[in-house]
C-alpha positions in Angstrom: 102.1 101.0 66.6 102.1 99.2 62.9 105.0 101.3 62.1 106.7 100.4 65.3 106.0 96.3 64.4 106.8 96.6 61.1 110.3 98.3 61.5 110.9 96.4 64.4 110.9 93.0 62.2 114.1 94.2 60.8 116.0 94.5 64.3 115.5 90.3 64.4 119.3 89.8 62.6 121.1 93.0 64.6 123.5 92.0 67.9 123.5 94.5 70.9 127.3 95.3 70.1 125.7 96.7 66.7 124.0 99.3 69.1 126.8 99.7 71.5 130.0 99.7 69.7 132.7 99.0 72.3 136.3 99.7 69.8 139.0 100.6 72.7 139.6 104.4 72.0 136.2 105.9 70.8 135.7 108.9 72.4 132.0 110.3 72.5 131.0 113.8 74.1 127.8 114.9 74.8 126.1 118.0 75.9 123.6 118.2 78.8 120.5 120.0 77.6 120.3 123.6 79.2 123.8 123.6 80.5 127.1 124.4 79.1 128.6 120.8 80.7 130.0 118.1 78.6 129.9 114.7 79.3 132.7 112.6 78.1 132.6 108.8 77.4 135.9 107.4 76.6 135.8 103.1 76.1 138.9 101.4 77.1 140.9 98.3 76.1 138.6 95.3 77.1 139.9 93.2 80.2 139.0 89.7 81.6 136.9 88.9 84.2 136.7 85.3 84.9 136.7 84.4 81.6 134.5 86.7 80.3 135.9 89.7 78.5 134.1 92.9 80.0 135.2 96.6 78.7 135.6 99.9 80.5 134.5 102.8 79.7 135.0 106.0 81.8 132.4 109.0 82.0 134.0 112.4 82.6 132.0 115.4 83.5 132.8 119.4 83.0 135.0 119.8 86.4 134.4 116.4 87.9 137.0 112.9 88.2 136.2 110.2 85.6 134.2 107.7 86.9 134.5 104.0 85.1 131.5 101.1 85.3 132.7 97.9 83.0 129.9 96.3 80.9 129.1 92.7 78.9 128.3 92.9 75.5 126.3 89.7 74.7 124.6 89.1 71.3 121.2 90.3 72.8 121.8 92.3 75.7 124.4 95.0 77.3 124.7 94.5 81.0 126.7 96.4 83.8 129.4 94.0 85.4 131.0 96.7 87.9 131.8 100.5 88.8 134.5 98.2 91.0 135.7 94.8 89.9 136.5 94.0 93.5 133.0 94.4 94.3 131.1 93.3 91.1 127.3 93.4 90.8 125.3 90.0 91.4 124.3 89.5 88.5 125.1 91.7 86.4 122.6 94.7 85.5 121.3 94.6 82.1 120.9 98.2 80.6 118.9 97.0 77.4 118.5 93.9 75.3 117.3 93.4 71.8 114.7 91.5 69.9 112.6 91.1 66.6 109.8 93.1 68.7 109.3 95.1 72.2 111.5 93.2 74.5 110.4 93.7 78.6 112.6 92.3 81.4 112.8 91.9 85.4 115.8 92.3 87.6 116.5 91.9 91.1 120.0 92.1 92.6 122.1 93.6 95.6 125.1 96.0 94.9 128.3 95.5 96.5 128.8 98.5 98.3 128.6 98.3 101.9 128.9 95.4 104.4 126.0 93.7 103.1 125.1 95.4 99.6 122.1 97.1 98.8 118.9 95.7 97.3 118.6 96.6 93.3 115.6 96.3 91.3 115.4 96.8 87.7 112.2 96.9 85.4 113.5 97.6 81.9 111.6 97.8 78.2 113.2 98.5 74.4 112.0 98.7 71.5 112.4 100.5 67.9 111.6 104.0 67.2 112.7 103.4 63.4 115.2 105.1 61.7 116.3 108.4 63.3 118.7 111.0 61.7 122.1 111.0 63.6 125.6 112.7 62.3 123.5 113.7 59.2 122.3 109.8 58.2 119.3 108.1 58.8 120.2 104.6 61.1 118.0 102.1 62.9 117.5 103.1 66.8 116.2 101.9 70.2 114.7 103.2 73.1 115.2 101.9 76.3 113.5 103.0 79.7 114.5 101.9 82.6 112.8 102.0 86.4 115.2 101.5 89.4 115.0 101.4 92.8 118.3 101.1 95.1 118.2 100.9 99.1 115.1 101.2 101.0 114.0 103.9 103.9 115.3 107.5 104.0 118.3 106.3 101.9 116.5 104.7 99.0 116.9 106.0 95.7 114.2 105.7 92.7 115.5 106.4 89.4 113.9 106.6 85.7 115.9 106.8 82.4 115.3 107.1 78.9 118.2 106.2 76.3 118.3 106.2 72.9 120.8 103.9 70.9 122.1 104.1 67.2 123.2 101.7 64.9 126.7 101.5 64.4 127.0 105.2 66.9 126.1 104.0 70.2 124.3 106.3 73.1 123.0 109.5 71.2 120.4 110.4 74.0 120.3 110.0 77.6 117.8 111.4 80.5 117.4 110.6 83.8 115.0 111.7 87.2 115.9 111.0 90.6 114.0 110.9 93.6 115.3 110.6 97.2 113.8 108.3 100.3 110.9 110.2 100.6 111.6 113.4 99.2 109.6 115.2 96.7 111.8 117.1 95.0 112.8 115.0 91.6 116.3 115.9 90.3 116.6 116.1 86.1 119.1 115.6 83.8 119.5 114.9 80.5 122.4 114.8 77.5 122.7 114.3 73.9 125.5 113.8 71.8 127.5 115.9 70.3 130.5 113.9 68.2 132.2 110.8 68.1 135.9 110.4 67.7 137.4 107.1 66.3 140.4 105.5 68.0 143.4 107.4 67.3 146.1 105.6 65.3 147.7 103.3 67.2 145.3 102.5 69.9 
């Protein structure tokens, strides 16, 4: 816990975009643990939403369509905007924030799918886990975890995910569990990542 306080002083001057680069053209793969699938995350050109630039980036797995969500990258916090920017979230879903200690934050929302959307709810935490070794340097991280719950009834969805993000890399870890209405059964996944690739020239 000192550890955590005392390296966590030094995350007071860092923005969000610092921990989630967003340069149109990085590609980053990753490689779900216990599986031969990839996951690829490819961030494109940032567009404008109502006067607020948001950026796409579209997730790819092994044998499966892309599928893009558009985010916010404010000096303190990276929030979800959209998966559609016809039917944007309200407001938009913050994924993590940052601060010069543990920083803990409520959410309650409706998604736009549907005739009348379906309830959101969000309880989020981040804080530093120091430096981690990454691409074979030692860089400043965060954890995030993060509690949903989408819908209600037979339909509802419960979801908790962990994340790890790197200074100046982004995403490196990423695990999720998923429970159904009132189903049992918890579905598992989780990736790390494998490589980044800069913009290619031109881009």
């Amino acid at each position: 816990m000192i550890l955590t306080l005392v390296l966590a002083s030094s995350l007071q001057s860092y923005a969000a975009s610092e921990f989630f680069p967003v340069v149109n053209g990085t590609v980053a793969t990753f490689q779900e643990v216990g599986s031969t699938f990839q996951l690829v995350r490819a961030v494109g050109k940032a567009l404008d939403m109502g006067g607020v630039p948001v950026v796409p980036i579209t997730e790819t797995e092994t044998g499966k369509s892309g599928a893009t969500v558009y985010y916010k990258v404010d000096a303190d916090a990276v929030s979800i905007v959209a998966s559609d920017l016809k039917h944007p979230l309200s407001p938009p879903l913050p994924i993590f924030r940052i601060g010069s200690k543990k920083v803990e934050w409520d959410y309650e929302g409706k998604t736009m799918t549907g005739p009348q959307g379906e309830r959101l709810v969000e309880h989020g935490e981040s804080h530093s886990i120091g430096q981690r070794e990454f691409q074979g340097k030692k860089v400043d991280a965060i954890e995030v975890n993060l509690h949903f719950s989408r819908g209600v009834g037979l339909t509802g969805q419960e979801y908790d995910q962990r994340a790890v993000y790197a200074r100046g890399i982004g995403l490196v870890e990423f695990s999720s569990k998923m429970k159904l209405g009132q189903s049992k059964h918890v579905t598992e996944i989780a990736y790390k990542l494998l490589s980044v690739a800069p913009p290619k020239p031109g881009e």
